[in-house]
N, C-alpha and C positions, 0 to 999 in steps of 0.2 A: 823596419817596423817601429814606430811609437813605444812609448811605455803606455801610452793609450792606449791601443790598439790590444798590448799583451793581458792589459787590464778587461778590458770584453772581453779576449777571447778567452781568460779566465773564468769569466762569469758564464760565458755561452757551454763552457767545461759544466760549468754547474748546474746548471739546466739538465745538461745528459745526465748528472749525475745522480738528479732527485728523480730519471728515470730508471734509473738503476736500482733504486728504491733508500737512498741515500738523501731521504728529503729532512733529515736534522742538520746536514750541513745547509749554513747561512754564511752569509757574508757582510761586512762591513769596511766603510768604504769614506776617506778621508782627503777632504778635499786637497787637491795637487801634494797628495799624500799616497800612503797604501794604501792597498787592500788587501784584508784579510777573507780568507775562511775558511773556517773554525766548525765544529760540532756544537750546538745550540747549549749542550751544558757544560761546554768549558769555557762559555763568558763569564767575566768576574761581575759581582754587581758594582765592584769600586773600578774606577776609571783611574788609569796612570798609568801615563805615554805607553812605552815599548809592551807593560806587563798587561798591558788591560785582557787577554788572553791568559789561562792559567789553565796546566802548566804551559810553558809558553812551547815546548815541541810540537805542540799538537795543533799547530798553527799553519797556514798556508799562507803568504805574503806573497804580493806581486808590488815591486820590485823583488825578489827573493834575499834574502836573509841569509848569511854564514851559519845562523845558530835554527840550523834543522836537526833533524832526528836524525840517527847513526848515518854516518858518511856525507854530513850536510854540506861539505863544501862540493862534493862529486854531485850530488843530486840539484844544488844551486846552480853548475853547470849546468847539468845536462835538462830540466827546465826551462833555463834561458833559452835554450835552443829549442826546445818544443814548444814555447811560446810563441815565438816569429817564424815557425816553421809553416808546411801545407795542409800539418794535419790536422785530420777533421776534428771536430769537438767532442764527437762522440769516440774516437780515439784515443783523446786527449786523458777523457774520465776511465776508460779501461786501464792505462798505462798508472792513473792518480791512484785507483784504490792499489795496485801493487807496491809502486812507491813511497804511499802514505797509509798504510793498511790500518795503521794505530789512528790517522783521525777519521778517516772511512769507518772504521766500525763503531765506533764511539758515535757520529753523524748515521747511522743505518735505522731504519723507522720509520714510521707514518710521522707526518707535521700537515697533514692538510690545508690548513688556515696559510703557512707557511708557504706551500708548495704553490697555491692559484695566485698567491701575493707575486711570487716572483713568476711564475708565469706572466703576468700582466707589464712585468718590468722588462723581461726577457725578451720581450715584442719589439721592442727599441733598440735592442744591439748592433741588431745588423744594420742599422740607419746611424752608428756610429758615436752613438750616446751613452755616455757610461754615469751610471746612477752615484749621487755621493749621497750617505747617511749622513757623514758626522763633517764637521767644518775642521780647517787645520787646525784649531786650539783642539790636541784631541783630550784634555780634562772639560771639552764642554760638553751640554747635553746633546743627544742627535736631533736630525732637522724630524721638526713633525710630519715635512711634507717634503719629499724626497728633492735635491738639486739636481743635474745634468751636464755634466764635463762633454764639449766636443771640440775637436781639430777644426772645427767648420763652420758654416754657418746654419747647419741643419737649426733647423726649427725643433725648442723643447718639445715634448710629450703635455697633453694635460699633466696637471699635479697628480704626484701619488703619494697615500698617505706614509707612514713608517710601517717599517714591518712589521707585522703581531706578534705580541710575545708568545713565548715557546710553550709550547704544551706540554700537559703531562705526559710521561712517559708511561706509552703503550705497549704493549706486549704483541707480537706480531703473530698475526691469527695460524695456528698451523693446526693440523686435523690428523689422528692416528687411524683412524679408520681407512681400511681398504677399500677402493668405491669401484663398483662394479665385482669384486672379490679375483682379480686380474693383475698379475705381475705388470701385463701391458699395458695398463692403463696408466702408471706412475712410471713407466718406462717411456713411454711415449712424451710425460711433463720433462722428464730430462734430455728429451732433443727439441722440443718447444724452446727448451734453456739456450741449447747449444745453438740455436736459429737467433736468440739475441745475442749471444757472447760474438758469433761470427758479425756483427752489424755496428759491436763496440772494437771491433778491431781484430779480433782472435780466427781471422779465417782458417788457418792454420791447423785448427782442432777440429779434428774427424771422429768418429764412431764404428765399432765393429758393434751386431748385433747377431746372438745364436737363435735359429730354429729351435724351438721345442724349451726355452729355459728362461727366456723374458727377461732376458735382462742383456745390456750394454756395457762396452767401454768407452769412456771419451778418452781422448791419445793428443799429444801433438804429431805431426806427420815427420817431425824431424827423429822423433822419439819409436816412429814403425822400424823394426829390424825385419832384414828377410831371410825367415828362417823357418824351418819344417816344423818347431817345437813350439807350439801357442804358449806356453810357459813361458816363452823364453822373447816373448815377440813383441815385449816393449820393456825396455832399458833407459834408464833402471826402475826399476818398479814403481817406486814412489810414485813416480807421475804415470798416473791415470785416474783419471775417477771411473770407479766401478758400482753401478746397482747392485752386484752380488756382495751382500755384505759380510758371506762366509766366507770370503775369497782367500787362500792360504795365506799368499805372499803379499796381505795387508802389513805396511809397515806401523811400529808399537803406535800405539792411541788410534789405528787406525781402523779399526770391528769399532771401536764407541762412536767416530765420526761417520762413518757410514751408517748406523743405526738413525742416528741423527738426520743424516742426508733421506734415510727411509720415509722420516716421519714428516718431512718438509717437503719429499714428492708425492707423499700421498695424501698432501695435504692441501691449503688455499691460498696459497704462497703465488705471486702472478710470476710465467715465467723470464719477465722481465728483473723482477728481485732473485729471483732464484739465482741469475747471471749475476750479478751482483755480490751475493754470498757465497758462490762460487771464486770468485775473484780473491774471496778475505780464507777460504780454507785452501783453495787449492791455486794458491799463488804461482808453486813451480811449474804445475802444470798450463797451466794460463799465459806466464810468460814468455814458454818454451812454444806455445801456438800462436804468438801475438803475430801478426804480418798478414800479406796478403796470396789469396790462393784463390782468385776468379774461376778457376771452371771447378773445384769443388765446390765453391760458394753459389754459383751459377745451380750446377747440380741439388744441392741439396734444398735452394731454393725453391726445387718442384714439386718437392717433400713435401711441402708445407699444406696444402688442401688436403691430404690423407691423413696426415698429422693431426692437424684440427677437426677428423673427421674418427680418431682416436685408432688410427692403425697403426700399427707396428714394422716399418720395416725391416727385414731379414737378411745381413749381409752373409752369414755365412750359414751353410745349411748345419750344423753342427758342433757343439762346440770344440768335438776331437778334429777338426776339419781345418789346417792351416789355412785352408785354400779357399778365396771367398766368391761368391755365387758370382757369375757372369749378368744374372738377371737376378734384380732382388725379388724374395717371397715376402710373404706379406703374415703376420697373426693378427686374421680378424674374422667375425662370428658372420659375414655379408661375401658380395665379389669384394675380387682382389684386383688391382690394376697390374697393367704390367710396364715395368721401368728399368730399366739398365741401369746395373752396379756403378761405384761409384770411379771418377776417375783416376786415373793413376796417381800415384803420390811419387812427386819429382825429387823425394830425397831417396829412393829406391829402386836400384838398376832395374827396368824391363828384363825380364828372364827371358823372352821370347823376340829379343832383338840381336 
């Protein structure tokens, strides 16, 4: 594959990624040069070559760069390789905010103006055209009206203009109010979450839910132990996110981020960003689910209309009850449908084989 080619699929990464709700990352892009990007306000307003990003860790470079953030030359490997690899873009972005969490979060926000600008550039990728801003003098100013690098003879794009400067920094709307006055109803926004995280790569990450107490765990499936003690049934603790925010064995600062997590699912946060944010606090958990898991994904895929129709599946009737419901129950105020538990998890011996 090109340095072309890793240059799109760079940018096609970023696209997923301003669906992630990570639409402050922008990029810039130098003719038969780099590309960078960066968080919208670690551009410098002075221009000079290497530093024109400040500080300069918080930089994403394709060709990749020795001088990354902790372990850069490990992570410039292993990049290279996910650049010319099969995986998907939306993959790509799940894997970037773990790796790069420092310039994900700093890039996390609304940019509207920002986000339909590249949407319109974005349309071009896949026809193998990669947008350049700035010309190889990079102390000169950027192009007003965007250039077009191809391997081919593809036909430019109309002109587009430059990109619009960065907006003020918004505060991202969350809401402390209870709605409907229902555990299940912000329990329900966090498997809405887990339906996008499984779609950015994390198939991997499953859910228990108890009868009668509204509230969930999300797990990785590598991370289930099979054991008769629900205390004890996922190792080591740290990784899981939990709705009950009184949960004993939360690890320290872990009751404050969960309160926090409370106030963002009962809030207006779309669960696309939710996934997103998820990515930047619960990193271990996230990367321990990254992979793929088709017939749970399959499965839980069918979820989805009951979901958006605000019910609650019920995988265990209990929460003293190791043992989880052969058919899911349901918490909702209407009928309930009837749907078969979910499938087995292949890190954990069949008892019954």
């Amino acid at each position: 594959m090109t340095l072309l080619a890793s240059k799109i699929r760079a940018l096609l990464m970023l696209n997923e990624l301003h669906r992630l709700g990570f639409e402050r990352l922008r990029f810039t892009s130098f003719e038969r040069d780099r590309l960078h990007i960066y968080a919208a306000g670690d551009e410098a307003d002075a221009s000079a070559t290497d530093e024109r990003f400040i500080p300069a860790p918080r930089t994403f470079s394709v060709p990749l760069s020795e001088r990354e953030p902790t372990n850069g030359l490990h992570l410039k490997d292993h990049w290279e390789r996910l650049l010319v690899s099969d995986l998907r873009p939306n993959h790509l972005a799940g894997l970037f905010v773990l790796d790069y969490p420092d310039i994900a979060r700093h890039g996390f926000g609304p940019d509207l103006p920002y986000r339909e600008w590249f949407r319109a550039v974005a349309a071009h990728l896949p026809h193998h055209l990669l947008p350049i801003t700035h010309p190889a003098n990079s102390f000169a100013k950027p192009y007003e009206d965007l250039k077009w690098e191809s391997n081919s003879a593809t036909k430019a794009p109309p002109l587009v203009p430059a990109a619009p400067t960065p907006t003020d920094n918004e505060e991202v709307p969350v809401l402390t109010r209870r709605q409907n006055g229902r555990n299940a109803v912000f329990t329900v926004r966090a498997l809405l979450m887990l339906d996008e995280l499984h779609r950015f790569g994390f198939e991997q990450l499953r859910f228990e839910s108890y009868g009668g107490h509204g509230f969930i765990h999300i797990f990785a499936a590598r991370d289930e132990v099979s054991t008769e003690c629900l205390d004890a049934r996922f190792t080591p603790a740290v990784r899981r996110f939990s709705t009950l925010q009184d949960y004993e064995d939360l690890p320290v600062g872990g009751h404050a981020r969960a309160q926090a997590w409370a106030q963002l699912l009962h809030g207006t946060v779309k669960p696309n960003h939710l996934a997103g944010l998820f990515l930047l606090d619960y990193a271990d958990v996230a990367r321990s689910g990254f992979g793929a898991d088709e017939p749970y994904r399959h499965w839980f895929r069918g979820l989805r209309p009951f979901l958006h129709s605000g019910l609650l599946p019920i995988t265990h009737a209990h929460f003293s009850h190791a043992q989880p419901l052969r058919e899911l129950s349901w918490e909702s105020l209407g009928a309930v449908p009837s749907f078969s538990g979910p499938p087995p998890n292949p890190y954990l011996t069949d008892p019954t084989a």
